[in-house]
Backbone and ligand atoms as CSV (ligand in chain L), in Angstrom:
chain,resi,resn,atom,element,x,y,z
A,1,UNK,N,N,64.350,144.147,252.123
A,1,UNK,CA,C,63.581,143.029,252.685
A,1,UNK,C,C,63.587,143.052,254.214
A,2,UNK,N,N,64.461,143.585,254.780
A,2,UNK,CA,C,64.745,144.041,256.278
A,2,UNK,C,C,64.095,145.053,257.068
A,3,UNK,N,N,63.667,145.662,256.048
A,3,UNK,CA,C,62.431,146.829,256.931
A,3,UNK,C,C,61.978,146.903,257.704
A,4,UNK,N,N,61.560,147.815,258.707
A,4,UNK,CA,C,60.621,147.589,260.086
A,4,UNK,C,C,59.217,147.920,259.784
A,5,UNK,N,N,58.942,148.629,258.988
A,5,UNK,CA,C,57.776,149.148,258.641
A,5,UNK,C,C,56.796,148.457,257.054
A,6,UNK,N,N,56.035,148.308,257.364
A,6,UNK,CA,C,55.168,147.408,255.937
A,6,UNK,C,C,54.681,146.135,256.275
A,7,UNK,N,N,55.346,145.696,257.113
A,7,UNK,CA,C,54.764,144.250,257.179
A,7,UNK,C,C,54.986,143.449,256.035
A,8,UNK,N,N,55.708,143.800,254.931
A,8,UNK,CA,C,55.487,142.847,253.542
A,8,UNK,C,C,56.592,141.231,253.680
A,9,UNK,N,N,56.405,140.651,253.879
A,9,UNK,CA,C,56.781,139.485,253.575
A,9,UNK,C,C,56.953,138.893,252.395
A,10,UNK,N,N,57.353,137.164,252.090
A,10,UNK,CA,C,56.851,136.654,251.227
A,10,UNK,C,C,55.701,136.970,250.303
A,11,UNK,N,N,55.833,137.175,249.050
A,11,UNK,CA,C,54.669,136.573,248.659
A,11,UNK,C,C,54.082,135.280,248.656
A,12,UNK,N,N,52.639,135.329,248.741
A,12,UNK,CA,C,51.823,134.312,248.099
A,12,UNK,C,C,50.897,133.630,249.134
A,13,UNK,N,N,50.492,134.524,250.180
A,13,UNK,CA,C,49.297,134.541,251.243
A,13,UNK,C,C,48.619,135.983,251.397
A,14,UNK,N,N,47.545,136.226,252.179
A,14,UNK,CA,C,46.886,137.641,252.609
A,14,UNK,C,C,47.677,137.860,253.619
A,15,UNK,N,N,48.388,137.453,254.564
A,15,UNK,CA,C,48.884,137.734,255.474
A,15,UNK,C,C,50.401,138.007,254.832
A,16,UNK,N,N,51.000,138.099,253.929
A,16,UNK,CA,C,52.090,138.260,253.710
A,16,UNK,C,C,53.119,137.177,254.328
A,17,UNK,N,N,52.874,136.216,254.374
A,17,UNK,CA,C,53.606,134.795,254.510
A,17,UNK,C,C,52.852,133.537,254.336
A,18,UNK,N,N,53.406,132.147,254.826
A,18,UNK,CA,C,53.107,131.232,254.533
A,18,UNK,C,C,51.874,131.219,254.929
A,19,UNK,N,N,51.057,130.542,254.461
A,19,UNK,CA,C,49.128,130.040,254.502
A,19,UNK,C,C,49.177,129.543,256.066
A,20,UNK,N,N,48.486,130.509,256.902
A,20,UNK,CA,C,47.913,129.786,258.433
A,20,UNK,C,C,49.366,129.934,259.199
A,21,UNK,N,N,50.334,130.763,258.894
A,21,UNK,CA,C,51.396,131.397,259.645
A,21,UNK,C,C,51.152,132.938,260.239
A,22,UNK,N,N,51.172,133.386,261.474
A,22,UNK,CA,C,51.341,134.474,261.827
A,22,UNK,C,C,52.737,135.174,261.405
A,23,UNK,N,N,52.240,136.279,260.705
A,23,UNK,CA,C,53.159,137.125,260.299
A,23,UNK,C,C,53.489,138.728,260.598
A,24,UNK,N,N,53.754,138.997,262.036
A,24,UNK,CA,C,53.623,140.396,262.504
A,24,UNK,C,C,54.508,141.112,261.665
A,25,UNK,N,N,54.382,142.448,262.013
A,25,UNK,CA,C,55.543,143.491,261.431
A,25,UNK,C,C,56.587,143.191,262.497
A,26,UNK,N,N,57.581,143.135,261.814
A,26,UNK,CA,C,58.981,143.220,262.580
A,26,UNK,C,C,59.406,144.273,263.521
A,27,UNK,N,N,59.637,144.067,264.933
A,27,UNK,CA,C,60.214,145.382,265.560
A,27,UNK,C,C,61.278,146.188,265.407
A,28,UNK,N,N,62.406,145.376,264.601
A,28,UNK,CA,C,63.351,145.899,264.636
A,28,UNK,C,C,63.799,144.959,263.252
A,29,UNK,N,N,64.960,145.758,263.052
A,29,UNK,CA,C,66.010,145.031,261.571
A,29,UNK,C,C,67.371,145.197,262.074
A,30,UNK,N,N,68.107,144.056,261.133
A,30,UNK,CA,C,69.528,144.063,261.343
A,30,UNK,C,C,69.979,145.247,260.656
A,31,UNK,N,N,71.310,145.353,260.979
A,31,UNK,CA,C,71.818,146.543,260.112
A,31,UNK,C,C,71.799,146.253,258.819
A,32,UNK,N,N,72.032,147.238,257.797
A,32,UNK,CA,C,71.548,147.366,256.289
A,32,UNK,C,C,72.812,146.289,255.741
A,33,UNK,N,N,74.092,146.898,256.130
A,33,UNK,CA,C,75.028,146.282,255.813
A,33,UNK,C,C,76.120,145.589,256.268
A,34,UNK,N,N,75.990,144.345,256.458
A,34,UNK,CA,C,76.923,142.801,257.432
A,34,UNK,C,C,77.530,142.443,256.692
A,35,UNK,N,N,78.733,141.942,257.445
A,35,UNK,CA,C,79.788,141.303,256.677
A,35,UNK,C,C,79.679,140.166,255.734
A,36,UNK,N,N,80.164,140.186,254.500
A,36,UNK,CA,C,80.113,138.428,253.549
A,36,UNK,C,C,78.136,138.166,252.886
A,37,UNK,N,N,78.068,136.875,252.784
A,37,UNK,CA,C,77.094,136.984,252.179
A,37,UNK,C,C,75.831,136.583,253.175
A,38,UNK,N,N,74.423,137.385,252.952
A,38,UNK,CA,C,73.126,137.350,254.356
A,38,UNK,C,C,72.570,136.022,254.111
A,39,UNK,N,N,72.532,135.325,255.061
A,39,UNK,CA,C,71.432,134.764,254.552
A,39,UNK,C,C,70.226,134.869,255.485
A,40,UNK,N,N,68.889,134.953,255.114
A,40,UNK,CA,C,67.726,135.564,255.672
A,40,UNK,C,C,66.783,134.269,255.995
A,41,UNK,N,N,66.720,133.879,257.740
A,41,UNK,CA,C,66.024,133.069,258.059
A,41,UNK,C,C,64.813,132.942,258.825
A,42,UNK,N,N,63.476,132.835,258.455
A,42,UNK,CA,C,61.924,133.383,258.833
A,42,UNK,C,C,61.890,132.193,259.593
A,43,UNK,N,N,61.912,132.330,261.175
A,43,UNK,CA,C,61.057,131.438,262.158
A,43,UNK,C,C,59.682,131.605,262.640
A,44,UNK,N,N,58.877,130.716,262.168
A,44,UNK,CA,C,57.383,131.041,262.396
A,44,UNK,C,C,56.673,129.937,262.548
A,45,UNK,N,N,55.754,130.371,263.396
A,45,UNK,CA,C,54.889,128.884,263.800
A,45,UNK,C,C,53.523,129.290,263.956
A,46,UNK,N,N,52.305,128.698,264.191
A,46,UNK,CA,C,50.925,128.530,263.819
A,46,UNK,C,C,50.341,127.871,264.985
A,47,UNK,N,N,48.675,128.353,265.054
A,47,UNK,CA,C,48.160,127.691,266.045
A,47,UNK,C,C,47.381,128.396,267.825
A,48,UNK,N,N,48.021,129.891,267.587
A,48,UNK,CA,C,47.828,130.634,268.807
A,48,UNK,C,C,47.347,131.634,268.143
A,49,UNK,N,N,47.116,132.548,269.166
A,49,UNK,CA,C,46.641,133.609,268.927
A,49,UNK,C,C,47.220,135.302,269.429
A,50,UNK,N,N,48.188,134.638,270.494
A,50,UNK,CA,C,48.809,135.939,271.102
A,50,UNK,C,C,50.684,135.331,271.338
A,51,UNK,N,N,51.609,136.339,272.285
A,51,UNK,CA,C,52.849,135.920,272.430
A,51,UNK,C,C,52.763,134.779,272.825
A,52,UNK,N,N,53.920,134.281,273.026
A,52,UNK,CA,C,54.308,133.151,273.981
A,52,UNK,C,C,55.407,132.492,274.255
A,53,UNK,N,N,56.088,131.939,275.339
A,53,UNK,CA,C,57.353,132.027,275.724
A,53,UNK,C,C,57.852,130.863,274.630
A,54,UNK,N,N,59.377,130.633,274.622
A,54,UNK,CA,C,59.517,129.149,273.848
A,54,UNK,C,C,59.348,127.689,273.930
A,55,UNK,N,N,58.816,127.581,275.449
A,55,UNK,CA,C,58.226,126.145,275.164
A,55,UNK,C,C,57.110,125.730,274.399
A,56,UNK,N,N,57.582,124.543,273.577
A,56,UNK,CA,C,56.238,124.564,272.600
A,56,UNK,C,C,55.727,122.946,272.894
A,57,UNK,N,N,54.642,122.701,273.031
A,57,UNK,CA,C,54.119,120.914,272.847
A,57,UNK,C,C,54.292,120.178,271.497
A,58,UNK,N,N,55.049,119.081,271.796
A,58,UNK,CA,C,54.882,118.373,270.614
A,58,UNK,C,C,54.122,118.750,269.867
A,59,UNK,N,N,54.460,118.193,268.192
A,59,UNK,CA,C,53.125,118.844,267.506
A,59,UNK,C,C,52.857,119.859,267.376
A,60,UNK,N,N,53.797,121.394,267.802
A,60,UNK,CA,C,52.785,122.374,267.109
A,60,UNK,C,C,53.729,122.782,265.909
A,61,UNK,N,N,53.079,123.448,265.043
A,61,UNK,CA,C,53.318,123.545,263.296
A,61,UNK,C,C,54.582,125.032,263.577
A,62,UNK,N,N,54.954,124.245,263.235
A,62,UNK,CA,C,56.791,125.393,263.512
A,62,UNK,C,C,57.121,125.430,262.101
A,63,UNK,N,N,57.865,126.194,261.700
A,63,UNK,CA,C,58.655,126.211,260.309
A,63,UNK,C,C,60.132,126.952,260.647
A,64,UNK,N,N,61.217,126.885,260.089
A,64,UNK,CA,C,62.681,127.356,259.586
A,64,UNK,C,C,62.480,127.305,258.277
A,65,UNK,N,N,62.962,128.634,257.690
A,65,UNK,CA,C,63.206,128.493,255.909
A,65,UNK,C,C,64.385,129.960,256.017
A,66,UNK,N,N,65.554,129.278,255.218
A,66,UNK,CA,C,66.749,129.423,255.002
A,66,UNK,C,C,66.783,130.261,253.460
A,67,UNK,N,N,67.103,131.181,253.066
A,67,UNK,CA,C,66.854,132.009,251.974
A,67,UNK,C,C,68.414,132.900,251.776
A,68,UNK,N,N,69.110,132.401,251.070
A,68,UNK,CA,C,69.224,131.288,250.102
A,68,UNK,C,C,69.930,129.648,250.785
A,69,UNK,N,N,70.217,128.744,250.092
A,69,UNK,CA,C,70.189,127.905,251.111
A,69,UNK,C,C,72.035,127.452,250.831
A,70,UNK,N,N,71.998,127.615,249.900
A,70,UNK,CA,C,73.590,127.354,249.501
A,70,UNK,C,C,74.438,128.825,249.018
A,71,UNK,N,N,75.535,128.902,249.971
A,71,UNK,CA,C,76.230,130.061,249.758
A,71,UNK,C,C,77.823,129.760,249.635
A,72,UNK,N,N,78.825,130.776,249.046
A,72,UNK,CA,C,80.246,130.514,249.384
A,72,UNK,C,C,80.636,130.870,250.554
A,73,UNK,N,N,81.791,130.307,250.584
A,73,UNK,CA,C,82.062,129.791,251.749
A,73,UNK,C,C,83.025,131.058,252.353
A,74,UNK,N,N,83.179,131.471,253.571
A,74,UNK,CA,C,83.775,132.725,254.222
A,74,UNK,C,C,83.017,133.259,255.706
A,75,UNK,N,N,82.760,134.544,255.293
A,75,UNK,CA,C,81.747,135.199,255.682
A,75,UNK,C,C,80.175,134.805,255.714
A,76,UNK,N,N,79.835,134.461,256.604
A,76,UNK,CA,C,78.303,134.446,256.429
A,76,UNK,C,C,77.618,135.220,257.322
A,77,UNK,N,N,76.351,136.074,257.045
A,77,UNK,CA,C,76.101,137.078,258.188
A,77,UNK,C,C,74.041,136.307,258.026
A,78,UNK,N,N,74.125,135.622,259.222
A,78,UNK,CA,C,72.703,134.937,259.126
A,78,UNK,C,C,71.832,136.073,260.067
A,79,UNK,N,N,70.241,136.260,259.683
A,79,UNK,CA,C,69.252,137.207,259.779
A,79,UNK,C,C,68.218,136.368,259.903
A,80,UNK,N,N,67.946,136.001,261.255
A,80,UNK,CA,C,66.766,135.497,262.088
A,80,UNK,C,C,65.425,136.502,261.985
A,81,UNK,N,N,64.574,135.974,261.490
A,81,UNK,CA,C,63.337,137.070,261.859
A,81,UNK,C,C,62.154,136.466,261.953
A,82,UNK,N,N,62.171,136.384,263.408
A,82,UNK,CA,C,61.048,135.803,264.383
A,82,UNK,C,C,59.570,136.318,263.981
A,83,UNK,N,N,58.852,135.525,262.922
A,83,UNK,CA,C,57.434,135.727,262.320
A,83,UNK,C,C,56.140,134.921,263.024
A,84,UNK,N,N,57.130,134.170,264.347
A,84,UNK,CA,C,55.752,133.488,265.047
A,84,UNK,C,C,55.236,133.939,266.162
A,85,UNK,N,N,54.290,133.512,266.852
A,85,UNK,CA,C,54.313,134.070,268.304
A,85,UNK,C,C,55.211,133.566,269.272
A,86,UNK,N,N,55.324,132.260,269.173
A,86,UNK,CA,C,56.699,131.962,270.180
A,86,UNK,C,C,58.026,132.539,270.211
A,87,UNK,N,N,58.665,132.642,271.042
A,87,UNK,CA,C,60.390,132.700,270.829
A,87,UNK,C,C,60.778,131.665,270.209
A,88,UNK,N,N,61.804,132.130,269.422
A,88,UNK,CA,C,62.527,131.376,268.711
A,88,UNK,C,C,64.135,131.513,269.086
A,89,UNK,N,N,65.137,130.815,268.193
A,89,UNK,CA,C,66.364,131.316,268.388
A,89,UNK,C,C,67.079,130.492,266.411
A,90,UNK,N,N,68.116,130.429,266.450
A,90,UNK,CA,C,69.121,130.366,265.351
A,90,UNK,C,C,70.141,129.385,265.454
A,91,UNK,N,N,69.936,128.488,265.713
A,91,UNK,CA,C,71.696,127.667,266.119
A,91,UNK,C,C,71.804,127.250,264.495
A,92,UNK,N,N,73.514,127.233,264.825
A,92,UNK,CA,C,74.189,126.646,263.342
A,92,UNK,C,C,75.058,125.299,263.762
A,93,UNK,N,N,74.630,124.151,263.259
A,93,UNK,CA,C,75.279,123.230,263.771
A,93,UNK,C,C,75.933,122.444,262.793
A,94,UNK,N,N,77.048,121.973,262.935
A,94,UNK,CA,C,77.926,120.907,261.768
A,94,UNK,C,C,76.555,119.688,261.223
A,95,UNK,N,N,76.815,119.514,259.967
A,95,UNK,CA,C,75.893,118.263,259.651
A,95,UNK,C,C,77.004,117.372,259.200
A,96,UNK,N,N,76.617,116.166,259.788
A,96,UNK,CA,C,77.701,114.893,259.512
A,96,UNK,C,C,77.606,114.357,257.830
A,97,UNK,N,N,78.909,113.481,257.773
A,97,UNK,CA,C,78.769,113.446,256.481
A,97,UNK,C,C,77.544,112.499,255.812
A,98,UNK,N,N,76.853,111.702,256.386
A,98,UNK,CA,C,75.971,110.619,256.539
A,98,UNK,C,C,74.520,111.565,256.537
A,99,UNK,N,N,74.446,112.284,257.579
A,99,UNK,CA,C,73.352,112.676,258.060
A,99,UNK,C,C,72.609,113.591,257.617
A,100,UNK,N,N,71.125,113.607,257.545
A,100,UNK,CA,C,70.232,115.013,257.000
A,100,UNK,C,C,69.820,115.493,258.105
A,101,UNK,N,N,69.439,116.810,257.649
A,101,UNK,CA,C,68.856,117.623,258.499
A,101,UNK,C,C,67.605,117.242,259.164
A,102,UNK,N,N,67.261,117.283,260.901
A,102,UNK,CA,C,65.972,116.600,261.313
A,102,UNK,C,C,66.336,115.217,261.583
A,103,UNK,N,N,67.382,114.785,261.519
A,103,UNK,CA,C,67.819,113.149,262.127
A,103,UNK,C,C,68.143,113.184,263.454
A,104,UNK,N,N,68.281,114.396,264.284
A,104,UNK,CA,C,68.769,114.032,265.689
A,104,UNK,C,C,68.149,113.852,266.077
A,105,UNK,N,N,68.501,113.431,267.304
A,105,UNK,CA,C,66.971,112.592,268.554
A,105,UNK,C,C,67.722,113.766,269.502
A,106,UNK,N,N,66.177,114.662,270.326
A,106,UNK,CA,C,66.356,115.401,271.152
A,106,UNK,C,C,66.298,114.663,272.616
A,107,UNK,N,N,67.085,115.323,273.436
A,107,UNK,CA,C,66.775,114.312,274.713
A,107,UNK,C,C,66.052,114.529,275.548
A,108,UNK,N,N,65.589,114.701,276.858
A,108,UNK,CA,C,64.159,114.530,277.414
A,108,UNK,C,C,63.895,116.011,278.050
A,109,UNK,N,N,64.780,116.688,277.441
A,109,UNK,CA,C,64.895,118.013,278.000
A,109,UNK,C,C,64.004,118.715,276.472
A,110,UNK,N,N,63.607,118.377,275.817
A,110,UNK,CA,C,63.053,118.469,274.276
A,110,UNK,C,C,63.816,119.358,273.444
A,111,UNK,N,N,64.996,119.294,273.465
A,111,UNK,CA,C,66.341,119.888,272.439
A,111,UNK,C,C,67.391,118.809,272.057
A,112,UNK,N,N,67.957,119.435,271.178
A,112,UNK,CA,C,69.086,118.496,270.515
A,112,UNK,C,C,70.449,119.110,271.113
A,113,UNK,N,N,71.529,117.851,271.234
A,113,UNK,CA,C,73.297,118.586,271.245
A,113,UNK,C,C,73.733,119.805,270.648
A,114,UNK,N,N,74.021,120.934,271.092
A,114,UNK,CA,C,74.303,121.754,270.361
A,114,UNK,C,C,76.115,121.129,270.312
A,115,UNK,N,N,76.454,120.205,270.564
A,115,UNK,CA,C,77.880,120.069,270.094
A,115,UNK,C,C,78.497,120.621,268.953
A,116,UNK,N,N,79.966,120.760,268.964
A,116,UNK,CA,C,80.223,121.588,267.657
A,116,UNK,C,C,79.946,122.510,267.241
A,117,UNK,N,N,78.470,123.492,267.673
A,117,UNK,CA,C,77.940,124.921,267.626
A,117,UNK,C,C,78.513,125.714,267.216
A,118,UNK,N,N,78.314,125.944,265.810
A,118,UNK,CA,C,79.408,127.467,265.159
A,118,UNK,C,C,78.680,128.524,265.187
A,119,UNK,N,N,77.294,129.274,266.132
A,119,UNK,CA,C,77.591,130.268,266.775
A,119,UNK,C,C,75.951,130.141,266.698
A,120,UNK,N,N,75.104,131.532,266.777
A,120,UNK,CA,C,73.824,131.235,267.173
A,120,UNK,C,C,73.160,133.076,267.028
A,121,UNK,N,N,72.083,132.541,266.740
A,121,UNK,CA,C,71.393,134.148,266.772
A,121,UNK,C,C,70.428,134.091,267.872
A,122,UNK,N,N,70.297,134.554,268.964
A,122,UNK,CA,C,69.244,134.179,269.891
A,122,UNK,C,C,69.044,135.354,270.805
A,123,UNK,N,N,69.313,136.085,270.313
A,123,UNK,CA,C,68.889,137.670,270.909
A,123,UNK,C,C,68.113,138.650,270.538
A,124,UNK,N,N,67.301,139.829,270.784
A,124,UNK,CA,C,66.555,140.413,270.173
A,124,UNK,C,C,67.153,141.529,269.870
A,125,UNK,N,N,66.621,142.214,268.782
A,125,UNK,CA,C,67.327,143.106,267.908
A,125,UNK,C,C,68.704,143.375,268.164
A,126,UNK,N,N,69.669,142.592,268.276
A,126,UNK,CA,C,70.981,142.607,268.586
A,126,UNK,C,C,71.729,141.090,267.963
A,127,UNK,N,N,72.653,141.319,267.470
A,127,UNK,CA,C,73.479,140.203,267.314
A,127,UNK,C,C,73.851,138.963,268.382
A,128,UNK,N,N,74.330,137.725,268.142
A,128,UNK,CA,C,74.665,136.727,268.771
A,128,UNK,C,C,73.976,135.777,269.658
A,129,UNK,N,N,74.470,135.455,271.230
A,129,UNK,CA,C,73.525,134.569,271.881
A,129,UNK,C,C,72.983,135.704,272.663
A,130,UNK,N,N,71.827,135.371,273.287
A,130,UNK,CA,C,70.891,135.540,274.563
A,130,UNK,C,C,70.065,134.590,274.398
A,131,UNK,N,N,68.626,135.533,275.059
A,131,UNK,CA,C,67.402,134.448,275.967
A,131,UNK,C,C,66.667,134.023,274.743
A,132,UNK,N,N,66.928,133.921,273.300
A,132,UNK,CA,C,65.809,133.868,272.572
A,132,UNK,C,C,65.596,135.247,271.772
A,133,UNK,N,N,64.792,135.180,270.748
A,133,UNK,CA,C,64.339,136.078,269.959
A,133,UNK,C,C,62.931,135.956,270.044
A,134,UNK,N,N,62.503,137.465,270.352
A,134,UNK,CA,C,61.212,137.261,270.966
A,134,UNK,C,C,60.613,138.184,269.366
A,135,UNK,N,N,58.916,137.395,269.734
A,135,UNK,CA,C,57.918,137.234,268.694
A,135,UNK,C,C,58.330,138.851,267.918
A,136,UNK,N,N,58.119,138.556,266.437
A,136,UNK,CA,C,58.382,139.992,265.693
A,136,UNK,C,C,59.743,140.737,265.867
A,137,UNK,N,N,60.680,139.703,266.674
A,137,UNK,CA,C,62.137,140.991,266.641
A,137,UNK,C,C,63.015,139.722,265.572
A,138,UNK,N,N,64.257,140.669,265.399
A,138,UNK,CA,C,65.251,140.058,264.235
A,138,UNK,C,C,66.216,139.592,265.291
A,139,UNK,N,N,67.375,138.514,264.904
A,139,UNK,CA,C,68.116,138.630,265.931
A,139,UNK,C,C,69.314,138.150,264.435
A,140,UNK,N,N,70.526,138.463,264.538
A,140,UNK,CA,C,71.657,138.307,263.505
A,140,UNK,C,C,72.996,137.619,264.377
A,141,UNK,N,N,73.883,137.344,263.215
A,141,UNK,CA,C,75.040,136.689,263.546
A,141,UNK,C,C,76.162,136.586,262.542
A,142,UNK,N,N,77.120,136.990,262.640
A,142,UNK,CA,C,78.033,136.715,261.412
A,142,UNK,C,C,79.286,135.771,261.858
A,143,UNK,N,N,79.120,134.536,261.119
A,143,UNK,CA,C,80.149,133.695,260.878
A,143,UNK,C,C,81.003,133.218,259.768
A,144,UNK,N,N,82.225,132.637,260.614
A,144,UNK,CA,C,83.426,132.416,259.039
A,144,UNK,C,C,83.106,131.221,258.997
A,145,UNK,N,N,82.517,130.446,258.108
A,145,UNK,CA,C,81.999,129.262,257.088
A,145,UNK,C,C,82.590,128.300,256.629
A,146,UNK,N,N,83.286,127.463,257.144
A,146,UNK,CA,C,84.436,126.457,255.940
A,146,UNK,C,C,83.281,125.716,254.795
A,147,UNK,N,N,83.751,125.327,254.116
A,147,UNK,CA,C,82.649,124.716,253.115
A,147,UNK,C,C,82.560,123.462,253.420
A,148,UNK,N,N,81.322,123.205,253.763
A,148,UNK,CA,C,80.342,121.898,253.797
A,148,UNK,C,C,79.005,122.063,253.978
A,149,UNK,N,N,78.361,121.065,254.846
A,149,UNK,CA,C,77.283,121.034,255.509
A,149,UNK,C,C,76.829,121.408,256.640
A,150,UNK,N,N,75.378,122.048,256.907
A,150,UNK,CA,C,75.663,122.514,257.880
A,150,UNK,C,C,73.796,122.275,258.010
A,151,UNK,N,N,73.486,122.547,259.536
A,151,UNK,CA,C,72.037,122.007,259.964
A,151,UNK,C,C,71.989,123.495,260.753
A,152,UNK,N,N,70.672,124.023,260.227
A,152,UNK,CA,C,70.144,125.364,261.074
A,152,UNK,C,C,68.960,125.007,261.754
A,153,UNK,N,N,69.142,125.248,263.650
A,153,UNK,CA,C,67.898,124.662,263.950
A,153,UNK,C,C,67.635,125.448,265.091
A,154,UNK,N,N,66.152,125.360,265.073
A,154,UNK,CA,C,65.956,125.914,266.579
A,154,UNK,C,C,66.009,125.023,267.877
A,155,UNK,N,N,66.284,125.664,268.605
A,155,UNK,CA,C,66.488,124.501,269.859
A,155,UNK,C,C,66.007,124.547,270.990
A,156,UNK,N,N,64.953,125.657,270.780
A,156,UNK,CA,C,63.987,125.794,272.265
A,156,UNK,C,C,63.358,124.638,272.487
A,157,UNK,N,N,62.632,123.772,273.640
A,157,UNK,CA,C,61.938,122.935,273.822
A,157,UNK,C,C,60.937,122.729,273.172
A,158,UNK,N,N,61.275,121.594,271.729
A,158,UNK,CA,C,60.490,120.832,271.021
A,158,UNK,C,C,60.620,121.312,269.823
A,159,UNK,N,N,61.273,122.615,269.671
A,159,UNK,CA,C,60.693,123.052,268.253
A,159,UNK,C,C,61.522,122.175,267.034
A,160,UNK,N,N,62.580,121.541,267.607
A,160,UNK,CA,C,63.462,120.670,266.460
A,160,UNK,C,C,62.400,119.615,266.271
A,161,UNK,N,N,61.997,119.274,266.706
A,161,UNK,CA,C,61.081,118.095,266.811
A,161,UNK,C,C,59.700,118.323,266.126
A,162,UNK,N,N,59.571,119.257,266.404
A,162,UNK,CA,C,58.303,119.960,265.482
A,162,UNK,C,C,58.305,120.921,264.260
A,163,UNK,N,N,59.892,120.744,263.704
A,163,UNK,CA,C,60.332,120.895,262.267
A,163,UNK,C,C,61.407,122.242,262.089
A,164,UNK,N,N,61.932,122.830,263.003
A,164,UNK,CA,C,62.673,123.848,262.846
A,164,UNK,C,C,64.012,123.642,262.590
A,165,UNK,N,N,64.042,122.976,261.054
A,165,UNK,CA,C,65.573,122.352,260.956
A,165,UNK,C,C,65.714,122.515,259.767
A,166,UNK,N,N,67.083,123.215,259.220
A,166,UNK,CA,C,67.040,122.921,257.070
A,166,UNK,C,C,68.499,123.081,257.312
A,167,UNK,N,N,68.819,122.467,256.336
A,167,UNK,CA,C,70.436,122.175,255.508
A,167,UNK,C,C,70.815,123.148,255.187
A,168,UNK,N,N,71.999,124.298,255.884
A,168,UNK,CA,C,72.782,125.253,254.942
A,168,UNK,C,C,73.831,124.305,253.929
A,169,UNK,N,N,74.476,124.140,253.017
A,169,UNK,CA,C,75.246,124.413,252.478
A,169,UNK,C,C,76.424,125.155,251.855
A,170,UNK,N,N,77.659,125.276,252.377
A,170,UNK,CA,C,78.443,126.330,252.348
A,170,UNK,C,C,79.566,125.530,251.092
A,171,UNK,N,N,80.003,126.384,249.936
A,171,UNK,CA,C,80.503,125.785,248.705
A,171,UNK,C,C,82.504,126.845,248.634
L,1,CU,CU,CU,61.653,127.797,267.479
């Protein structure tokens, strides 16, 4: 599913992803084999037509989808793969015991607290933090997991706000 070559995505569009999502071929892939169990996360957004840096305006159609969404708990080796034209990035953040995913209020800087931050994929074809994961590259991360809840979000300007947020679950 990591391939650089094919372009195949999801099924169940002509474009090989979600309906009215840009879906380039990937430049690069994580390595074949990461520590504990992958989980494989497609950032993609809609609406343009060419690259573009990560600021995004309110309102534009962003997606995060988390594949699989509940895993055991240890090792986790998460696989960002930037399917939009914007930059994207990966943060993994604690979810409270109260709270769902998409409840934070970002502050006027158009991101949320990364407080608590158990680590982040935001680099291009390379593991960990940098500037972002730019359009069509993978960016990875492997973390040790205690079991609970957990909120995966992007945090470039606006994109939490414009839906780049889902519930891991670690068991
Ligand atoms: Cu984003």
């Amino acid at each position: 599913m990591l391939g650089v070559a094919g372009g195949s995505g999801p099924p169940g569009s002509m474009m090989g992803g979600p309906a009215g999502y840009h879906f380039p071929t990937l430049s690069c892939a994580a390595p074949v084999s990461l520590p504990g169990t992958t989980v494989t996360v497609t950032l993609a957004d809609m609406g343009m037509t060419r690259m573009m840096g990560g600021d995004a305006p309110m309102g534009a159609v962003m997606m995060l989808q988390a594949t699989p969404q509940v895993v055991a708990a240890g090792k986790v080796s998460l696989v960002a793969q930037n399917r939009g034209w914007r930059t994207h990035e990966l943060v993994v953040l604690p979810l409270a015991r109260a709270a769902a995913a998409g409840q934070r209020v970002p502050g006027a800087d158009g991101k949320v607290s990364e407080s608590g931050s158990l680590g982040e994929a935001s680099a291009s074809c390379t593991s960990g933090a940098g500037e972002g994961i730019d359009s069509g590259a993978v960016g990875w991360v492997t973390l040790q997991l205690s079991p609970g809840r957990y909120e995966l979000v992007c945090n470039l300007k606006n994109h939490y706000a414009n839906g780049m947020y889902q519930e891991l679950d670690v068991r």
